[in-house]
N, C-alpha and C positions, 0 to 999 in steps of 0.2 A: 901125589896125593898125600894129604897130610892125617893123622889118625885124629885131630883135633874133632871132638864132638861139642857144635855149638847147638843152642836150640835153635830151630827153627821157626823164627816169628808166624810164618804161615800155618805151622800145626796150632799153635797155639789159638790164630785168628779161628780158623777154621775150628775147633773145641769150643772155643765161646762164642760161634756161632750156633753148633749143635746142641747145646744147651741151654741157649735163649728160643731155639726154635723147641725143645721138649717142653720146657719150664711154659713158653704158649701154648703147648698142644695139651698139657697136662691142663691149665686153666678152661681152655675150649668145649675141655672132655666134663670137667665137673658142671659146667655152667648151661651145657647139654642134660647129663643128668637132674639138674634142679628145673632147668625149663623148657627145654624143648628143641624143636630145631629154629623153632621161629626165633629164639634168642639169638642167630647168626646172622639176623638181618638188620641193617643199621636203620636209625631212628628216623632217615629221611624213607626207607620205603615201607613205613609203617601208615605213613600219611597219603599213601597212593605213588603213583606214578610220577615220574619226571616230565612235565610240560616240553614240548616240542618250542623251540624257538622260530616262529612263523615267521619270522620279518627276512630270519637271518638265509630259511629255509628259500621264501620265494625270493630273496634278491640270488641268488646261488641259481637256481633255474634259471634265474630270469636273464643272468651272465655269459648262464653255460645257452641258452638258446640263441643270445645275441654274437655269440662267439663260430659256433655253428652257422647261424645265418652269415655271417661274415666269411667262413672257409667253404660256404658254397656259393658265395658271392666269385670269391677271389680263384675257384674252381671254372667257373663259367668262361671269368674272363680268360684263363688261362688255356682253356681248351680254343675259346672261338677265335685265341690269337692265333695257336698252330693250327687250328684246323683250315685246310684247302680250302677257298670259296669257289661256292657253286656256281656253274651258269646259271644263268635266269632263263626259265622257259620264257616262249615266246609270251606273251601278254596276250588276252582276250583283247575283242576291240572295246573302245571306250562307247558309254552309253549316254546319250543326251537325251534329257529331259525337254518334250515338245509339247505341251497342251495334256498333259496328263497321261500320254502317253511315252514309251519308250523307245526310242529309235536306236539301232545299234548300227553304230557306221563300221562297213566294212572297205576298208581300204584294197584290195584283193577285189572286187565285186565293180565292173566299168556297167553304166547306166547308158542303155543306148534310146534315143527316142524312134 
């Protein structure tokens, strides 16, 4: 180690930063005493409120919905690939329509005269 004492740029940064931050706090503090607290609020929200951007809001919805529907789209199909298929229960019999009424043929059922 060398006994060499150089300054350290960094104390230095650091010093003329705490100074620039006092030298604002000292300004803040008078401009408080002359006017108030409302003098801390800048000249855009003296005029109200900040307008919501609507166009920008519902296409963002409207993205994130289509996005959504598309990950339960691509969920569906993913399940009904693994998923096992079912037997098919037997089927009811078929119904034919005769003169306004309903006749249900049953195939099971011998007609004897």
């Amino acid at each position: 180690m060398s006994n060499n004492k150089e300054p350290d740029p960094n104390l230095d940064l650091d010093l003329q930063i705490s100074n620039l931050l006092h030298t604002e706090a000292k300004k803040k503090q008078q401009q408080y005493e002359l006017l108030g607290f409302g003098n801390f609020f800048s000249a855009r929200n003296k005029s109200g409120p900040y307008r919501a951007n609507k166009r920008f809001l519902n296409n963002v919805i409207l993205s994130t919905e289509s996005h959504n529907r598309s990950l339960v789209e691509s969920d569906r199909k993913e399940d009904s690939r693994h998923r096992p298929k079912q037997k098919s229960s037997p089927k009811s019999p078929p119904k034919i329509r005769n003169n306004s009424k309903t006749i249900t043929k049953n195939p099971s059922k011998k007609y004897s005269r």
